[in-house]
C-alpha positions in Angstrom: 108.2 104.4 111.1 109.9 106.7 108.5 113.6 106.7 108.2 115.9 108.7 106.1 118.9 107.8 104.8 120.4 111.3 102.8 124.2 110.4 101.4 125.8 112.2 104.5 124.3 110.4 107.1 121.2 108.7 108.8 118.4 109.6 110.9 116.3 107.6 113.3 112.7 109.2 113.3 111.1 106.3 115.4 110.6 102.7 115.1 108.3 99.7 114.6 109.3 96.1 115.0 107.5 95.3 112.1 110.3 97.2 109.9 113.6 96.0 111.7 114.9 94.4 109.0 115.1 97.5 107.0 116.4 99.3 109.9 119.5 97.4 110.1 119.7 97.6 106.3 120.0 101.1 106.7 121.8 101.6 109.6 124.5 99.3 107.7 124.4 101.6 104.6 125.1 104.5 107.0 127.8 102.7 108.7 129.6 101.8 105.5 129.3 105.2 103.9 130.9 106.9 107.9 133.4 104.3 108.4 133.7 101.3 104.9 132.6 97.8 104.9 135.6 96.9 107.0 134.7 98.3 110.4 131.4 97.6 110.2 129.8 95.5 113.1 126.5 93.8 113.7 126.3 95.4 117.6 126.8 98.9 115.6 124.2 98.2 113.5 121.6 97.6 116.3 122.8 100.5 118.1 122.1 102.9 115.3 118.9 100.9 114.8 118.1 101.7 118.5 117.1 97.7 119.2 119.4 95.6 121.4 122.3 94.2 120.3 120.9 90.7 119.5 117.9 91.4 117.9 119.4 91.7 114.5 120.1 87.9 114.5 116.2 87.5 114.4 116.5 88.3 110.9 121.0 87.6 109.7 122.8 84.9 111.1 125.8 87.0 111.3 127.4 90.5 110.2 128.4 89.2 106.8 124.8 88.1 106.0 123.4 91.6 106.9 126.0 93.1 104.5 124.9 90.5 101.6 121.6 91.8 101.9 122.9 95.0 101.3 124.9 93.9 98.1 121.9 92.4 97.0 119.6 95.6 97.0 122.9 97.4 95.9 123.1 94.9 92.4 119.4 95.6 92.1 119.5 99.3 92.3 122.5 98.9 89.5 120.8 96.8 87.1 117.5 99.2 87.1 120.5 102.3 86.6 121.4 99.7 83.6 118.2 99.0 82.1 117.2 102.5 81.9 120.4 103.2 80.3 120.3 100.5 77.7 116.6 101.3 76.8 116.9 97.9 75.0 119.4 99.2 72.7 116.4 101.4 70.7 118.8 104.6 70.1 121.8 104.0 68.3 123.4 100.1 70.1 126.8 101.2 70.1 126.0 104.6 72.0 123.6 102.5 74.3 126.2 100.2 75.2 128.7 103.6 76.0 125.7 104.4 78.0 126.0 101.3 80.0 129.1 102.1 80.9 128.4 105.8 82.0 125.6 104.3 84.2 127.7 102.0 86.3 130.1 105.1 86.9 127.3 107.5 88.1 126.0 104.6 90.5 129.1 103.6 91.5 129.7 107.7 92.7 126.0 108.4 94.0 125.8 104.9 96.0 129.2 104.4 97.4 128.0 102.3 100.4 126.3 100.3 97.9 129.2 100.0 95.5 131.4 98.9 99.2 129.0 96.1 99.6 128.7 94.9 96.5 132.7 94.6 96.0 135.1 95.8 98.8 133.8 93.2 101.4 134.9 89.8 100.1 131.9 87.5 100.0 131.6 84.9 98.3 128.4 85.8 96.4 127.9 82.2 95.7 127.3 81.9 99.4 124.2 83.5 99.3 122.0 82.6 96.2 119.6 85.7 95.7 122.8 87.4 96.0 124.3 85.7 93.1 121.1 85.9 91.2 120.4 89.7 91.4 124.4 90.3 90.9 123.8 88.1 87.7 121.2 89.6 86.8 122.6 93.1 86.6 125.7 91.6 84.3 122.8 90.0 82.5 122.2 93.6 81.1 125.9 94.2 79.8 126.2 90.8 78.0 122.8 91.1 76.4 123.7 94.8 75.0 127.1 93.3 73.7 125.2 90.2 71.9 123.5 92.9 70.6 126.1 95.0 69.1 127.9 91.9 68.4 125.1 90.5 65.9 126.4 93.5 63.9 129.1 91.3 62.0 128.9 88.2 60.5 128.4 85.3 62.5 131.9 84.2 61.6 133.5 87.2 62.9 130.9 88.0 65.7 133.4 87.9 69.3 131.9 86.3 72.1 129.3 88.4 74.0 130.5 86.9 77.4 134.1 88.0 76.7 133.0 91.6 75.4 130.7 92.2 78.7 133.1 90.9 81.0 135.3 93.5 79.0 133.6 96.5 79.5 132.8 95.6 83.3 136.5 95.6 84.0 137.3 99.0 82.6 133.2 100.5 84.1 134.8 98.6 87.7 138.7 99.7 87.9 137.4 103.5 86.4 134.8 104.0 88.8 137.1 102.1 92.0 140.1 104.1 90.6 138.6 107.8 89.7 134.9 107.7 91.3 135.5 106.9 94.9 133.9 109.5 97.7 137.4 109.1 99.9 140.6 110.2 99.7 141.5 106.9 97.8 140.8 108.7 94.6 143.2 109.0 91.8 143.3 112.4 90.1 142.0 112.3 86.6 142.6 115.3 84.1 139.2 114.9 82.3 136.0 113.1 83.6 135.8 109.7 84.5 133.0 109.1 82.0 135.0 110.8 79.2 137.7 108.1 80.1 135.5 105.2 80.1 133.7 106.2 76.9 137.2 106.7 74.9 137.8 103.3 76.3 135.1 102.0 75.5 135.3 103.4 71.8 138.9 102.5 71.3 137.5 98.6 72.2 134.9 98.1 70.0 136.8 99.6 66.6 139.2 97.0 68.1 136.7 94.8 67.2 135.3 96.7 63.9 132.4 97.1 66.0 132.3 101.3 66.0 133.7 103.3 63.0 136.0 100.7 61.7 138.8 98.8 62.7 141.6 101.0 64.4 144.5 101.6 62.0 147.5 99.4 61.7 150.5 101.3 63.8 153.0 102.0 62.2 156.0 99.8 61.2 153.7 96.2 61.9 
């Protein structure tokens, strides 16, 4: 069986038991991507699978399982988009780390069914333990670069790595849910999301005295 699965839509070319459980994986990206996270159903699934409507529990217990297993490829997919970008901090750490950050925006805006999966559908991730892992995993890759950059300073003024990753996933999450979302949900932006992220970014870590110095005092403090 071959199946593809282009960002408009998906197409069933034929089938083999063997490879059901990818089928519904697929057909659940699809569904996502045509209608969100919210009106997906397992019975949709099957039918765009082209199996009856209770052979998917042969493989999930129930809808929300079948969507974890898509979060969990989803956080995969995102932490190789990370590690390629980091390239273990060889260039220059504090342009890796911007890097980082314009990574997590470009997969956020080329796999939106993904991105849905991983954070529109309310699971608790801790539910499902690969799930946790691989979403761990993926974070793994910011707080490594920001121990990194961090191990710039002297260990008395070096800030905690867990604080600056957690950080710069919050600006990377509410730029990309805010200005990188394939709807009609999408704020307007007068520049490119990546160009706000990086000045973001920037302005942080000279916060910090991390990137070109500390940020001047303002005026009258």
């Amino acid at each position: 069986m071959t199946w593809s699965h282009p960002r408009g839509g998906f197409e069933r070319r034929g089938y083999h038991h063997g490879n059901l459980r990818e089928a519904l994986v697929e057909a659940t990206l699809a569904l996502i991507a045509e209608k969100g996270p919210s009106a997906f159903t397992v019975a949709e699934a099957a039918r765009l699978a082209g199996v009856s409507p209770g052979a998917p529990y042969r493989h999930f217990r129930d809808a929300e399982a079948l969507i974890a297993e898509v979060a969990l490829r989803g956080f995969e997919r995102l932490a190789e988009a990370l590690a390629r970008a980091w390239g273990d901090g060889r260039s220059d750490p504090v342009d890796a780390f911007a890097a980082l950050g314009r990574a997590y925006l470009t997969f956020a805006r080329s796999e939106p069914a993904y991105y849905a999966a991983m954070f529109e559908t309310r699971i608790a991730v801790e539910d499902y333990p690969p799930l946790a892992a691989a979403s761990d995993r993926a974070f793994g890759l910011l707080r490594d670069a920001a121990e990194r950059i961090a191990a710039s300073l002297p260990a008395r003024n070096r800030p905690p790595s867990l604080m600056m990753a957690l950080h710069v996933w919050a600006l990377s999450h509410g730029i990309a849910s805010l200005f990188c979302r394939p709807d009609r949900a999408r704020r307007p932006l007068p520049m490119a999301p990546e160009d706000l992220l990086e000045a973001a970014v920037l302005l942080y870590l000279q916060g910090l005295g991390l990137a070109g110095g500390p940020l001047p005092a303002a005026k009258g403090a």
